[in-house]
C-alpha positions in Angstrom: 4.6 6.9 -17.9 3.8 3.2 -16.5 5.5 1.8 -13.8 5.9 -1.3 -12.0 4.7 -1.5 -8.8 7.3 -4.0 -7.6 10.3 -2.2 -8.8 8.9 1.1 -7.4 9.2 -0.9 -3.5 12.4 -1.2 -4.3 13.5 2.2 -6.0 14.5 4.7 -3.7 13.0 7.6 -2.4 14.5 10.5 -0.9 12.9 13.7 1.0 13.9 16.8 2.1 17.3 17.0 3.4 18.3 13.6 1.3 16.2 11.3 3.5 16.1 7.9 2.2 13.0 5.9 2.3 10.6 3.4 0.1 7.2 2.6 -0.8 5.5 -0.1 0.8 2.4 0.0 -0.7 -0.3 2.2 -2.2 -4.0 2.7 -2.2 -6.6 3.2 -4.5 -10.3 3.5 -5.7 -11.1 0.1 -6.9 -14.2 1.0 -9.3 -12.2 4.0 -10.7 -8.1 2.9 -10.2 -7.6 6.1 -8.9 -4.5 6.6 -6.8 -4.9 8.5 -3.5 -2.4 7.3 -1.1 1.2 5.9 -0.5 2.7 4.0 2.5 6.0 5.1 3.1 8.4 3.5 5.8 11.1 6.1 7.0 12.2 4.1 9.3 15.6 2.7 9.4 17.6 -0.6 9.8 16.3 -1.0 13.8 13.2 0.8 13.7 9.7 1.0 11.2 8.1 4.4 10.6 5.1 4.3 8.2 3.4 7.5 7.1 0.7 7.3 4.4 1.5 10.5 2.2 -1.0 11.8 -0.6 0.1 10.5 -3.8 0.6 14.4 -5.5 3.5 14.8 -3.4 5.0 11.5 -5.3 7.6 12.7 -8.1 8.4 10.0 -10.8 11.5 9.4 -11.8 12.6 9.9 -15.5 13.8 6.5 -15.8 12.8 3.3 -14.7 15.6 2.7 -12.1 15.9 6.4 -11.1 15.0 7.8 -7.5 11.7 8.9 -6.5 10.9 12.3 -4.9 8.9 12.7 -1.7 7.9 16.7 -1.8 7.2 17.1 1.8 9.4 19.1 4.4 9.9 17.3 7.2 7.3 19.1 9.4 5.0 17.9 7.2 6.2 14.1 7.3 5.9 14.5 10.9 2.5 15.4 11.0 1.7 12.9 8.5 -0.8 9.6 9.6 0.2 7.2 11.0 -0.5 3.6 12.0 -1.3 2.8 15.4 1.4 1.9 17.7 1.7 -1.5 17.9 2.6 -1.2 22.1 -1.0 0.7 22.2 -2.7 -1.6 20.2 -1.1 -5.0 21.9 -1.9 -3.1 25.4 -5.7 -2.6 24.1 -6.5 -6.2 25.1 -5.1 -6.7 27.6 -7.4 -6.6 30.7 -9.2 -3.1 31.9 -7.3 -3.6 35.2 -4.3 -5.8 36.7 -3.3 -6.0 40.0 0.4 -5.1 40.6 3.4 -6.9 42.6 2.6 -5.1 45.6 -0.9 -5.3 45.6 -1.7 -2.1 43.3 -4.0 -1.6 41.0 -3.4 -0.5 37.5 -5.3 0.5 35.0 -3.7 0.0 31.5 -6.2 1.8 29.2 -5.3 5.2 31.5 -1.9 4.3 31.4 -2.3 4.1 27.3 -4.2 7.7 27.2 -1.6 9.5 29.8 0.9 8.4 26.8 -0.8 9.5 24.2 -1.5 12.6 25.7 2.2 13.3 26.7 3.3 12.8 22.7 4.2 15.6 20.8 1.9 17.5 18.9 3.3 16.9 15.7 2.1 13.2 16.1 -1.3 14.2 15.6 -2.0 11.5 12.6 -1.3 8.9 14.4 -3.7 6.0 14.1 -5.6 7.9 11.3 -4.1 6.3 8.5 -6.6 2.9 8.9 -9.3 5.2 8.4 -8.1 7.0 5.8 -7.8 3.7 3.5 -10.4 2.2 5.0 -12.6 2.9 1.8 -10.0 1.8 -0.5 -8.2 -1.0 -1.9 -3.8 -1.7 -1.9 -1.6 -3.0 -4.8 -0.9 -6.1 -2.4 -4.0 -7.2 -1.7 -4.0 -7.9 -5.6 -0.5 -9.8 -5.6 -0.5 -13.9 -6.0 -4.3 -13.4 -6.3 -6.4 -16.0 -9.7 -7.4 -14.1 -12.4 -10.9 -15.8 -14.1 -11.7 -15.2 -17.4 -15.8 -16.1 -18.3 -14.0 -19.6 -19.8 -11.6 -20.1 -16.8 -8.4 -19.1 -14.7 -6.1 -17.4 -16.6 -3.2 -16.7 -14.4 -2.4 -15.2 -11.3 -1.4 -11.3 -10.9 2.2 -10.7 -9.7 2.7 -7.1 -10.2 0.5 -4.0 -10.7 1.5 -1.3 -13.7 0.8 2.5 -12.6 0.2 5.4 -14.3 2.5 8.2 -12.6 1.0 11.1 -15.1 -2.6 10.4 -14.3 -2.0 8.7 -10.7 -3.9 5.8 -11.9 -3.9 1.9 -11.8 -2.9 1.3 -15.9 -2.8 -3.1 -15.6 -1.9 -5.8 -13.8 0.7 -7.8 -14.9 -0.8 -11.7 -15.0 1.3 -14.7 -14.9 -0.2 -17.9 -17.0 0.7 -21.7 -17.2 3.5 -20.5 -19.7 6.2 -18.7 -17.9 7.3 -16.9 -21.0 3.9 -15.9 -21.9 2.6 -13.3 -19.3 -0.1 -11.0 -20.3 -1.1 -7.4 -18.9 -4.5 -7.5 -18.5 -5.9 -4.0 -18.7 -7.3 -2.3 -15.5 -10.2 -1.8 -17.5 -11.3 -4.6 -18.2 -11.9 -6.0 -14.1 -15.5 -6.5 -13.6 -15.4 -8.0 -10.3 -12.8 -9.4 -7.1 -14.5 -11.2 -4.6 -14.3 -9.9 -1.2 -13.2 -12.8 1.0 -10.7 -14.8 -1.9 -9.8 -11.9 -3.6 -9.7 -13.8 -6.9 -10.5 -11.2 -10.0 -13.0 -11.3 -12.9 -12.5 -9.7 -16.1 -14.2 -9.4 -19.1 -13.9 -11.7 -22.2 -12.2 -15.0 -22.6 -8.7 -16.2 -22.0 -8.3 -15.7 -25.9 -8.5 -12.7 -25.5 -5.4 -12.0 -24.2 -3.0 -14.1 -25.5 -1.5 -11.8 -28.0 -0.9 -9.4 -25.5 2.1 -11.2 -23.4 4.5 -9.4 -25.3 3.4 -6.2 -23.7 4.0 -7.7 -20.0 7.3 -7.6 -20.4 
């Protein structure tokens, strides 16, 4: 079954004990589409928890507006990794030592370590998660970004169709100069996104695809 990735940020998910949550993004092997990895926020209204979560514990729903299912327990969501904390990383550059108001000295990278070390445990994943997608590519960064045929632009992606049976990238959906004509442009057929624009090649012509814009819909 496809699915859009758009509608799945805003689908709900729930986890052990009715835990809501949502997707904010996943990851993926570019050359094969592969899915690895989700980024969940369990976070609520005040606060932001992100956890990246291997995509086999992802249920789909059997409809398109239905709930997802987040098989984890919740020891297992604690223990999942994380981003860095944004106080550690915004204390990172700040000088190696300051001098206090009454003339002490205070070294903020120690202070940094000390907290670390005093965190429970469980909150061993923390800063992992950049290294664990470090090798791979997110839905997003493919959002708004031009899409080149060999004879010119044909449109601009603005959503990404998944594959929840094989955990795979199935299209991107590709807007074009006529708003009732999109086209899905199959994953397949990418040869190449450049790695500072992040503008995609695929194969073939624009021609090629314009009796396919039924299919984006």
């Amino acid at each position: 079954m496809t699915h859009s990735f758009n509608r799945m940020r805003t689908a709900t998910l729930t986890t052990e004990g009715e835990r809501t949550a949502t997707i904010n993004d996943l990851w993926f092997d570019e050359d094969t589409g592969v899915v690895h990895h989700i980024r969940v926020d369990l976070g609520g209204w005040l606060t932001s928890d992100e956890a990246l979560i291997g995509v086999r514990h992802l249920a789909a729903p059997e409809t398109a507006n239905g709930a997802w299912d987040l098989d984890m327990t919740q020891t297992q969501l604690d223990a999942a990794p994380r981003w860095p904390d944004a106080a550690q990383t915004a204390m990172a550059d700040w000088p190696p030592i300051i001098i206090g108001p009454f003339g002490n000295a205070l070294s903020l990278p120690l202070v940094g370590a000390q907290l670390t070390a005093a965190r429970d445990p469980s909150e061993t994943g923390d800063g992992a998660a950049p290294r664990l997608t470090q090798a791979l590519s997110s839905a997003t960064e493919f959002l708004s970004q031009p899409v080149f045929a060999r004879d010119g632009e044909l449109g601009t992606v603005e959503d990404v169709w998944v594959d929840s049976d094989a955990w795979s990238v199935h299209a991107l959906h590709v807007s074009t100069d006529d708003p009732s004509k999109p086209v899905r442009v199959p994953y397949s057929a990418l040869r190449h996104r450049g790695s500072e624009t992040g503008h995609i090649v695929i194969a073939g012509v624009r021609a090629d695809y314009s009796d396919v814009h039924k299919q984006a819909s």
